[in-house]
N, C-alpha and C positions, 0 to 999 in steps of 0.2 A: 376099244377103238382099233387096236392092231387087227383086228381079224377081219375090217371090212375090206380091204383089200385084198383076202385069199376068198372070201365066203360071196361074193356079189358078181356078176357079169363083166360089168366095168372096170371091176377093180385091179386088174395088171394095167390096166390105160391108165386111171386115173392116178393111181401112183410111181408112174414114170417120171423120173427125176433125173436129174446130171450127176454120175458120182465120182467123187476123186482117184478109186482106186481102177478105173480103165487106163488106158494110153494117152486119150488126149490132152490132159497136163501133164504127162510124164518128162519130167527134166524142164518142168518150166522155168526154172530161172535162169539157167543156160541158153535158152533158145530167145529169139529173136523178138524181143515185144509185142511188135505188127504181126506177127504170126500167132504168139499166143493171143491176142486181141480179139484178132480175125475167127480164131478156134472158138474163143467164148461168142460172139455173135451169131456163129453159125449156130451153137449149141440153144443161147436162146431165143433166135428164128425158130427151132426146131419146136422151144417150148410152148409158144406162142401160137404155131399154128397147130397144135396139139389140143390147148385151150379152145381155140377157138371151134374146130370142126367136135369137138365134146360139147361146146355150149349148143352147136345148133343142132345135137342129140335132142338134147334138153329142153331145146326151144320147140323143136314140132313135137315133141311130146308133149306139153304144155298147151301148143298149137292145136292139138288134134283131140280135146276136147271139145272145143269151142265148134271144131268140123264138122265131129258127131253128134252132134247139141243141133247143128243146124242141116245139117245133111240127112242124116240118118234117123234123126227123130230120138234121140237118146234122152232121157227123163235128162233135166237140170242138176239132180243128186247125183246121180251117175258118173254124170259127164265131169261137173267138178270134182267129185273122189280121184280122178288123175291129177289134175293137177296139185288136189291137198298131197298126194302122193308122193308127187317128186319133192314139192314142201317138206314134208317127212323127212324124206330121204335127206337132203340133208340138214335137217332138224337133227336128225339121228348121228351124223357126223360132230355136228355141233354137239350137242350133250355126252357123246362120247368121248370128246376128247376137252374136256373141262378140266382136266389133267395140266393141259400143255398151257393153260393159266400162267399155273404157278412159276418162279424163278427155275427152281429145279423140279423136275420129274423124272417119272422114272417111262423111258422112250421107250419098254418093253409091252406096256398095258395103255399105247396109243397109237394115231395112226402116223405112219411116216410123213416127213417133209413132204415127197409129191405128191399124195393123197390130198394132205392141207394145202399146199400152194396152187395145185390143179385144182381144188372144190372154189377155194377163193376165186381164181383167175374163171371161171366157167360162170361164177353168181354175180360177178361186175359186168361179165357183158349181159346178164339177162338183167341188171338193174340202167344197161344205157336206155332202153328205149324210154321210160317215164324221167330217166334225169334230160334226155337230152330237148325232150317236151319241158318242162323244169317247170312237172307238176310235182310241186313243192305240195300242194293242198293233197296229193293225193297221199300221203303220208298221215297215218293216226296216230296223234302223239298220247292217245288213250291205250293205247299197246302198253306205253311203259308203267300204266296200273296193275297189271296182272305179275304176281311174282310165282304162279305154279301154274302147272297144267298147259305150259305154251311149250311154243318149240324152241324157243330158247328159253334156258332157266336162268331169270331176274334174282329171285330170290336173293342169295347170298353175293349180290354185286352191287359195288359202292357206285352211289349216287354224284351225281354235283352238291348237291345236297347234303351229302354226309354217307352212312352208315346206321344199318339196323333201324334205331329208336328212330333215327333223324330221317330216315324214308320211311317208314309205317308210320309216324306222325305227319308226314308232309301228303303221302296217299287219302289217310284220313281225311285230312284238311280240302282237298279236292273234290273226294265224294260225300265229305258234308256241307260242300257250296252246292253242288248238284241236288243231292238231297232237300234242302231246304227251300230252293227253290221249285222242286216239281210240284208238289201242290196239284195234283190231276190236270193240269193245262199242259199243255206246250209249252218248254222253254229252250228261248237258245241260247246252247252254251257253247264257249268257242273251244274249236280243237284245232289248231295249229292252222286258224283263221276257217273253218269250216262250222257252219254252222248246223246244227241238228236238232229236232224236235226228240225228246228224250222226254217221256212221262214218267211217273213215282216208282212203277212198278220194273221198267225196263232200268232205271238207274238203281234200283237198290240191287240188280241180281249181275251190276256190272264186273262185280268182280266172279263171276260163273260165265263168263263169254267166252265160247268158244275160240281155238285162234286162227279160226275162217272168218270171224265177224271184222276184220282190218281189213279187207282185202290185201290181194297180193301182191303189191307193190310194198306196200309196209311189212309184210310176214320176208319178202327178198331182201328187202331193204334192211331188216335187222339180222337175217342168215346170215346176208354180206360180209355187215359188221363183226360179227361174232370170228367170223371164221377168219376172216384176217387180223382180226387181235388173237386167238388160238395157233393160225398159223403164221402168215407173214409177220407178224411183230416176235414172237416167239422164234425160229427162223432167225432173225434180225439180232435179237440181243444176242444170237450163237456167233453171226459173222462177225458182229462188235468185239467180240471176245477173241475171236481168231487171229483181229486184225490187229489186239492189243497186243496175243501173245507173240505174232510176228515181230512189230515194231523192237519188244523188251529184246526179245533173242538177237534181232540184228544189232541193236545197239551193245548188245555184249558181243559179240562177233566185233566191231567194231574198236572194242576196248581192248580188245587184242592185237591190233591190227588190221582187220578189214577180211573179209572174203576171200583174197588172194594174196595175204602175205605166207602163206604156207603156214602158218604156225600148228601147230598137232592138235591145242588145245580148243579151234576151231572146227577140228571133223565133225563131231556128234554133234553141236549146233549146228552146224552145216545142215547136214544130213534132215534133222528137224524141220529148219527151216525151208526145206524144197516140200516135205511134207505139209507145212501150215499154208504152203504157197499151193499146191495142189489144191488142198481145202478150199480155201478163198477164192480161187478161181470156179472149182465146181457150188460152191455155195451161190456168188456173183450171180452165175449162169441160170440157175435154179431160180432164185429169187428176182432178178433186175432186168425180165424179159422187156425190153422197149414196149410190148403191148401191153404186157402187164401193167408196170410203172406206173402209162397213159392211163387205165383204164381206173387202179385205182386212185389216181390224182384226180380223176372229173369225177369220182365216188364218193372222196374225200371232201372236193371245192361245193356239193351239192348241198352233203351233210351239212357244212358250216354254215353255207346259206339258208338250210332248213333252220337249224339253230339261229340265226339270225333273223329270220320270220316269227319264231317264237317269243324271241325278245320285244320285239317291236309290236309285237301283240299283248305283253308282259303275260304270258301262258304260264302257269303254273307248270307244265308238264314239264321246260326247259329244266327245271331245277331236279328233275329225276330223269333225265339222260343220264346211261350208265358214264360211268366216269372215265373208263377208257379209251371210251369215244373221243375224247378230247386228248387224252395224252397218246392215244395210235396219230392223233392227228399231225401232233407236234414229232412225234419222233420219226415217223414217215419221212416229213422235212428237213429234220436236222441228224438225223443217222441215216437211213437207208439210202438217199437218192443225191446225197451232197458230192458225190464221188461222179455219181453220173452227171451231176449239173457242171462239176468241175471240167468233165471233157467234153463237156455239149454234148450229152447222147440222150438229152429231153427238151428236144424247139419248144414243145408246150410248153412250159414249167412254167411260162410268164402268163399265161393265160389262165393257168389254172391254179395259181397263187392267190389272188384275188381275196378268192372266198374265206378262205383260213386268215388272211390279213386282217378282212373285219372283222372277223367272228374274232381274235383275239385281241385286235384293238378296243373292243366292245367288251369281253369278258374280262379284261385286266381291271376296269374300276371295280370298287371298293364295295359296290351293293350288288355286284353280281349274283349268279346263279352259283357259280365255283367258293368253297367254301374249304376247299383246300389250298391252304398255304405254297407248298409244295410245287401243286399244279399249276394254280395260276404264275408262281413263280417263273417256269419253264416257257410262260407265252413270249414274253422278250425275245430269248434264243429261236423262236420260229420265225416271229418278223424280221429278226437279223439274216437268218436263213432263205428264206423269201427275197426278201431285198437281195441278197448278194449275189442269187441266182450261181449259187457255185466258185464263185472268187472268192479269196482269202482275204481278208481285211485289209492289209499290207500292198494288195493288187487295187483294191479299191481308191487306197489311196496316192495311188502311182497313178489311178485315172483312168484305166484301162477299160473297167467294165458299164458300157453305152446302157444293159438292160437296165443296172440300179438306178441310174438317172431317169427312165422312161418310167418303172414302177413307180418311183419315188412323186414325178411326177403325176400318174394317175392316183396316188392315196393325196393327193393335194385337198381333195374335199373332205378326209377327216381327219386333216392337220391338227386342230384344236383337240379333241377328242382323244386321239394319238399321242401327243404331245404331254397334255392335263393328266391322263390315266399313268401313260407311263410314269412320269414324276411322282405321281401319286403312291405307283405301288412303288417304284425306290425308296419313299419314307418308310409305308406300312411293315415293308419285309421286315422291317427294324425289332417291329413287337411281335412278329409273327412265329409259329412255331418252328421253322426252318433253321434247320441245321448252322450255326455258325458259320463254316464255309460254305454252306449252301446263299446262305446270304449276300455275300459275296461274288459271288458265281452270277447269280440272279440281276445284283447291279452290274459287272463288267459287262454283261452284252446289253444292258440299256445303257451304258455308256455308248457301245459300238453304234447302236441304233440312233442313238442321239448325236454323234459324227457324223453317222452315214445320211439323213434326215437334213444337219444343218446348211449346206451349200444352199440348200433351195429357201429360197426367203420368206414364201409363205409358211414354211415352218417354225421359222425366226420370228417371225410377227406372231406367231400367235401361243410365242411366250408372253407377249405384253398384257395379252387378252386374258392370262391366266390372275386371279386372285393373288394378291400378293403375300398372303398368308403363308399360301401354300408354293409357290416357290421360294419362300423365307425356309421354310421345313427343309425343301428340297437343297437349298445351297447350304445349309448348316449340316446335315447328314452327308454331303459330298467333302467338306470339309472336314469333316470328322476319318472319314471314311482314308481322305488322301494322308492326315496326319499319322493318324493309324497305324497304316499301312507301308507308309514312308518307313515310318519308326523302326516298324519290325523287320523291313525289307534291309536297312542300311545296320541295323542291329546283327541281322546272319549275315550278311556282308562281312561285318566285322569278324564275326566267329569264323570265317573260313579264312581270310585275311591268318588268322592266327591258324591255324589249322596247315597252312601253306607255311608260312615262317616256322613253323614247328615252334609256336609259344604257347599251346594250349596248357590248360591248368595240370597239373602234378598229378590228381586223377584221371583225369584221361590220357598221360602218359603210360600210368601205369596199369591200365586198363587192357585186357584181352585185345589182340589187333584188329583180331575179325569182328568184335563188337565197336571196334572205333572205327572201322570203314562204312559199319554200318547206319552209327552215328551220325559219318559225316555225312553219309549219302542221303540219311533221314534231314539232313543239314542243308544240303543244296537243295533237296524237293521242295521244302517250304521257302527258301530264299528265290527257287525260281517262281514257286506259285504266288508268294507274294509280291513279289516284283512287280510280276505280268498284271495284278490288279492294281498296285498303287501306280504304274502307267497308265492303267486305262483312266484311273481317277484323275490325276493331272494331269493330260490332255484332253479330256474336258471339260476341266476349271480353263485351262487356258483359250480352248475355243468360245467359252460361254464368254468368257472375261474380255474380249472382242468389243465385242456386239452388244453388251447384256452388263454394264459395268455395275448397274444400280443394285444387281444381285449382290455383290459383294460389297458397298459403299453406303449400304444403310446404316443408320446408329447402331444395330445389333450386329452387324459382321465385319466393321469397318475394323474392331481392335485385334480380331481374330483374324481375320486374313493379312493385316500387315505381322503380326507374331509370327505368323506361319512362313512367308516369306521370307523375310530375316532370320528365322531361324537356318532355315536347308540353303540361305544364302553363304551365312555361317560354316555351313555344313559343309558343302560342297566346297568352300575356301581358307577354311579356317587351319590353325593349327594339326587339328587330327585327319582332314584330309586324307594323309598317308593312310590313314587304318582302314579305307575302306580300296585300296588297291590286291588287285586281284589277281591271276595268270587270264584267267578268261571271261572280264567283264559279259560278253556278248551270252556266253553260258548259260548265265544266270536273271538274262533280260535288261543288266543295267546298264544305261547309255548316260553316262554323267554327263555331255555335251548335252545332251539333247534335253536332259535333264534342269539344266543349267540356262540353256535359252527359256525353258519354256519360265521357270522363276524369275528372268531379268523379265521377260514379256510379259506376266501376269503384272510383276511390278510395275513396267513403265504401265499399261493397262491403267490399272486403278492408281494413279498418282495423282488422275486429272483428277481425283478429290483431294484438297488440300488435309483433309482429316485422316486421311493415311497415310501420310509424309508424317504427320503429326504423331501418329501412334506407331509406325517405324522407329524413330526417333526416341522417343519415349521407350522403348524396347530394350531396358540395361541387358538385359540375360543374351541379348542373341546380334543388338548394332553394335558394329565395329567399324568406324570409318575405314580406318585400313582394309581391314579385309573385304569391304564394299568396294574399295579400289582395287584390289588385288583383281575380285572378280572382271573387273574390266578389260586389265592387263590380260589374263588368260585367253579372256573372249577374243583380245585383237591377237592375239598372240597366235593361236591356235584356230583363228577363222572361224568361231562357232557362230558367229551372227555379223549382220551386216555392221560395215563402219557406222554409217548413220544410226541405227540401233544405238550401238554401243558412245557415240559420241551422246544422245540422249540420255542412257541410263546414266551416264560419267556427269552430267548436270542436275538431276533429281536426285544421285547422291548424294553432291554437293549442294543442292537445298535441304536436303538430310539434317544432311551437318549444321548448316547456319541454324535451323528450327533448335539442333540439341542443344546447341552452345548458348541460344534463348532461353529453351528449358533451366540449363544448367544457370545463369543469371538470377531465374526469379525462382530457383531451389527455396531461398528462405523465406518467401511468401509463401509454399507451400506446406512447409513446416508449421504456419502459425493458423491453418483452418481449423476449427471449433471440431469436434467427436460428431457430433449429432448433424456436420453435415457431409461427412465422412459414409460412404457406403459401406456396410458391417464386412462383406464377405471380398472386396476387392481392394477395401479402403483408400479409396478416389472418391473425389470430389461430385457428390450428389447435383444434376443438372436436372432431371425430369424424374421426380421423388412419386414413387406410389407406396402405398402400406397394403400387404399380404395382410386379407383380411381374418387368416386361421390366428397367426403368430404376432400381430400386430406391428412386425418388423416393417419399417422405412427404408427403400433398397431403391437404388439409382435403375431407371425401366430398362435402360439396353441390358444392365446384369441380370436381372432375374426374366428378363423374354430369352436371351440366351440358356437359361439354364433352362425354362420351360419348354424350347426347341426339342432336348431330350430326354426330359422328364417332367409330369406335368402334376409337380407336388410341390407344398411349402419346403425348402430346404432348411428351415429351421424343424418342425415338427411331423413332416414326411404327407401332412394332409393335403388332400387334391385340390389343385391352383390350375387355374386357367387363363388365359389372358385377359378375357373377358369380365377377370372376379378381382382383377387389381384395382386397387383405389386410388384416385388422385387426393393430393395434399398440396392443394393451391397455396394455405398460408407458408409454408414451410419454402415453396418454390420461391415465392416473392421474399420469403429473409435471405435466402442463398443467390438470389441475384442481385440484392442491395449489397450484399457480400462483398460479393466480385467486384460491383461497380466501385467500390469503398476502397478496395485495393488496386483495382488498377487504375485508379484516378490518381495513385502516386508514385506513377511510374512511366517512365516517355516512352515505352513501348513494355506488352506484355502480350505473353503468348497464349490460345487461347486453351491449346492441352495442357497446361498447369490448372488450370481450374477445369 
């Protein structure tokens, strides 16, 4: 691929690119922002109209078969051999640089950035004229049968579908539905809603078709593709990488004192850092031409809508779209043009969001086409992306940005679908193969999504609409997830807490220093990365908890969410307190106020069930009248919530108390319940008794739906349990409520959490 830019006509044009080492970044970080700003604009104006007078080379070449076809009298082969030609042509760029794929290559045996981002930017405006008609039909999704002999090589590229065995069995399966239906008649079979008469002998030799039998809207249409996941995205993960090693160097510059304390030990970062800022400025320029951007955003918004016609057709061919296709989609949105959206330099961006919204609201359920864990994990962060139109989360919620409320309101009509899928996949990621913290990753921006989403009401509503099963799943995995993550967050907390006091253990005093700075620094990254997620977890327990009490106040969540509560009420007031104080709370993401409000607020929240006063109450390990008071005192003390607020929680306390002081009365009735009506694994009192039919164990239903929430086996003998395979034990229910009735018929009041 290097050498098509020394060997071809075109090629000093076509590989004109921006580069860092001329004058016009020279000493950008000294000079005047508006200036360097204005230098990159000019630069890609420059690129832009470069692209563009290349493209309509390209297009009357194209053009001027069709002339000589009809002017001139040129055979039909003829005439089309130009334009298979220019096809070629860059067919030939594409297969050549199959290289720039990979994470790393080697940039000596490919073709340069402008080469790629010029061949790109030249094939999106020869793909506007059939997108901007949005003939979708004129796309053959029988293209992506063929894996040799085209101008782009299929062969060895992962599917939606899978990999290797899992696309040559899914092809098969295609051309033996074709197959078995041709039968010497005419049959119609659908190709991405196109219908075609295909007989026995034209379908068995489909896989020997030429790659002029697509026509050329389909043969551009995937050059496109190719060449901007070979270039622009490739390209992309380099600026990504630029703009990380900027960031590290400045914050160490920083940890010296700053760019201008003088310090000596800042020259050579210095120095670097003017360099990584050149880069990123000439990279910027190269890549982020405003016509560019545009043209692949309507390339992109098409795509998804073509996929989107597939679905809705349930086309086989959907599930062997290469699989890139959908991750260029996603990082296009959430890497390349997030910078741009942030200073407005894309008005489209709302118009041309759309398409990618449904297409990943749609392929997030659970029977989709995508069969990558991974991938579909990654759609959240593009509708977060979408939605925020370039505002940071934090602006969002200060109320600034008018676009997310307009978007928000146009996906109004696949609220439900939106809503269902994404909950959906916050359960699945659970058993999926993704990374640990990739898991994690995956629910915080369906957290953000699910903030950003809630103000508007028909989004709210149609949690109701949702099966209760499966938001049971959903609010039992968010609860897991905040306890979690609490734990480990206030856990490093603590370690640095000590780390600061200089009371860390006796091996790590005596430990190499530069390995304990290392330590600790390994020490804050996970307390700030944890943080930032157990934040995103409890504020939206606390939003959902609003609106949505019944989530948290059913028989199976009611003992787990008051635990939870009390516990970090505890936490946050208790005795140890002190261990979790820090020099730079904010550092490390932790806002104990805010922290703090949102626990009294989930609690006043779900109080209005009297069964979690009850199971608070019941709570030895983590209630403490006092320090449930304490907390109040702070709150007014320190203005973290309103009086009213705080005059409320300071009463459902105090209903707290009177319940435990009841508990604590009919202690000795408690003591005298029978074994066998005792639940084995929580040992309380059996109210709604089913027997697991592997183990023949008798288990009270909220305990063991709970445990089947995250594991769906006998816990006695590990075999597979369902909700659906528990047995009721009517006799057993009727002796445990003659029980009850037996005892508290001798007692002038009885509370009904003791039994």
């Amino acid at each position: 691929g290097s050498h098509l830019e020394r060997d071809i006509l075109l090629g000093p044009l076509l590989a004109s690119t921006v580069s860092s080492r001329g004058s016009a970044f020279e000493n950008s970080l000294h000079r005047p922002r508006e200036h360097v700003e204005a230098q990159v604009l000019s630069l890609q104006r420059g690129i832009d109209e470069l692209q563009h007078t290349l493209h309509i080379v390209f297009k009357r070449i194209l053009a001027a078969s069709k002339h000589l076809q009809k002017k001139q009298k040129m055979p039909k082969p003829q005439a089309l051999a130009i334009k298979f030609k220019i096809l070629d042509f860059f067919g030939n760029i594409c297969s050549l640089n199959v290289e720039r794929r990979k994470i790393r290559h080697n940039v000596h045996v490919v073709s340069s950035r402008g080469l790629m981002i010029n061949s790109a930017g030249i094939l999106t405006y020869l793909c506007l004229p059939f997108i901007k008609r949005k003939q979708h039909k004129a796309i053959d999704p029988r293209y992506l049968l063929e894996t040799k002999g085209m101008r782009i090589d299929l062969e060895d590229v992962t599917r939606l579908c899978g990999a290797d065995a899992e696309i040559q069995a899914k092809i098969k399966e295609i051309k033996q539905k074709k197959d078995d239906g041709a039968g010497g008649d005419k049959k119609k079979v659908q190709g991405g809603g196109k219908k075609e008469a295909i007989s026995e002998s034209s379908s068995s030799s489909s896989s020997s078709s030429s790659p002029s039998s697509y026509g050329i809207a389909t043969e551009i249409l995937f050059l496109t593709l190719d060449c901007l996941h070979s270039g622009l995205m490739t390209e992309a993960r380099s600026h990504v990488r630029l703009l990380q090693q900027y960031s590290e160097i400045y914050a160490h510059i920083n940890a010296n004192g700053g760019p201008h304390s003088g310090n000596p030990q800042n020259q050579i970062p210095m120095q670097r850092l003017g360099m990584l800022s050149s880069q990123i400025l000439a990279s910027r320029a190269s890549l982020m031409s405003p016509g560019f951007m545009k043209n692949a955003a309507i390339l992109y918004n098409f795509v998804s809508e073509w996929m989107l016609q597939l679905d809705d057709e349930k086309s086989p061919f959907l599930s062997l779209v290469p699989e890139y296709v959908v991750s260029d989609i996603v990082d296009f949105w959430t890497q390349i043009i997030p910078d741009e959206l942030r200073n407005r330099r894309c008005p489209w961006s709302m118009d041309m969001g759309y398409g990618a919204l449904r297409m990943a609201t749609r392929l997030m359920r659970k029977d989709s086409a995508i069969t990558n864990p991974h991938l579909k994990g990654k759609l959240p962060e593009l509708i977060k992306s979408i939605l925020l139109q370039g505002s940071t989360f934090e602006e969002f919620l200060a109320g600034n940005p008018n676009a997310t409320e307009q978007i928000v309101r146009e996906m109004e009509p696949l609220s439900l679908d939106l809503v269902r899928n994404i909950l959906s996949l916050y359960v699945r990621i659970e058993s999926g193969e993704n990374q640990f913290y990739q898991k994690f990753t995956t629910r915080y921006h369906i957290s953000d999504v699910l903030k950003i989403l809630w103000p508007n009401p028909t989004f709210q509503s149609s949690l109701n609409r949702i099966p209760e099963q499966e938001t049971l799943r959903f609010t039992n995995m968010l609860a897991n997830d905040a306890i979690w993550l609490l734990d480990e967050s206030l856990k490093k907390l603590e370690d640095i807490h000590q780390y600061e006091q200089k009371q860390q253990p006796q091996e790590e005093k005596e430990s190499n220093p530069v390995v304990r700075r290392q330590r600790f620094a390994t020490l804050e990254r996970e307390c700030v990365s944890f943080m930032r997620l157990a934040n995103a977890s409890v504020d939206l327990m606390h939003i959902l908890s609003q609106d949505h009490i019944s989530l948290f106040t059913n028989e199976i969540m009611t003992e787990r969410m008051a635990q939870m509560v009390a516990y970090y009420l505890n936490k946050l007031n208790g005795n140890q307190v002190s261990n979790l104080k820090v020099s730079n709370p904010k550092k490390y993401q932790f806002r104990p106020r805010k922290l703090l409000a949102h626990m009294v607020a989930i609690f006043i929240n779900l109080s209005q069930s009297r069964r979690f006063l009850e199971c608070v109450a019941d709570d030895d390990r983590s209630y403490d009248f006092k320090v449930f008071q304490k907390a109040g005192k702070v709150m007014r003390s320190k203005k973290i919530v309103e009086a009213q607020q705080i005059e409320k929680y300071e009463s459902l306390v105090n209903q707290v108390e009177a319940i435990k002081q009841q508990q604590t009365n009919d202690a000795t009735a408690a003591a005298a319940i029978p074994d066998k009506y005792l639940d084995p694994l929580m040992a309380t009192l059996i109210r709604n008794p089913v027997r697991l039919p592997s183990s023949k164990v008798v288990m009270e239903r909220s305990v063991i739906m709970r445990h089947l929430l995250n594991d769906e086996t006998d816990p006695f003998n590990r075999s597979r349990l369902t909700p659906d395979m528990l047995e009721e034990v009517p006799e057993l229910k009727a002796e445990i409520e003659a029980f009850i009735k037996e005892n508290n018929s001798g007692k002038a009041a009885s509370n009904s959490s003791t039994y």
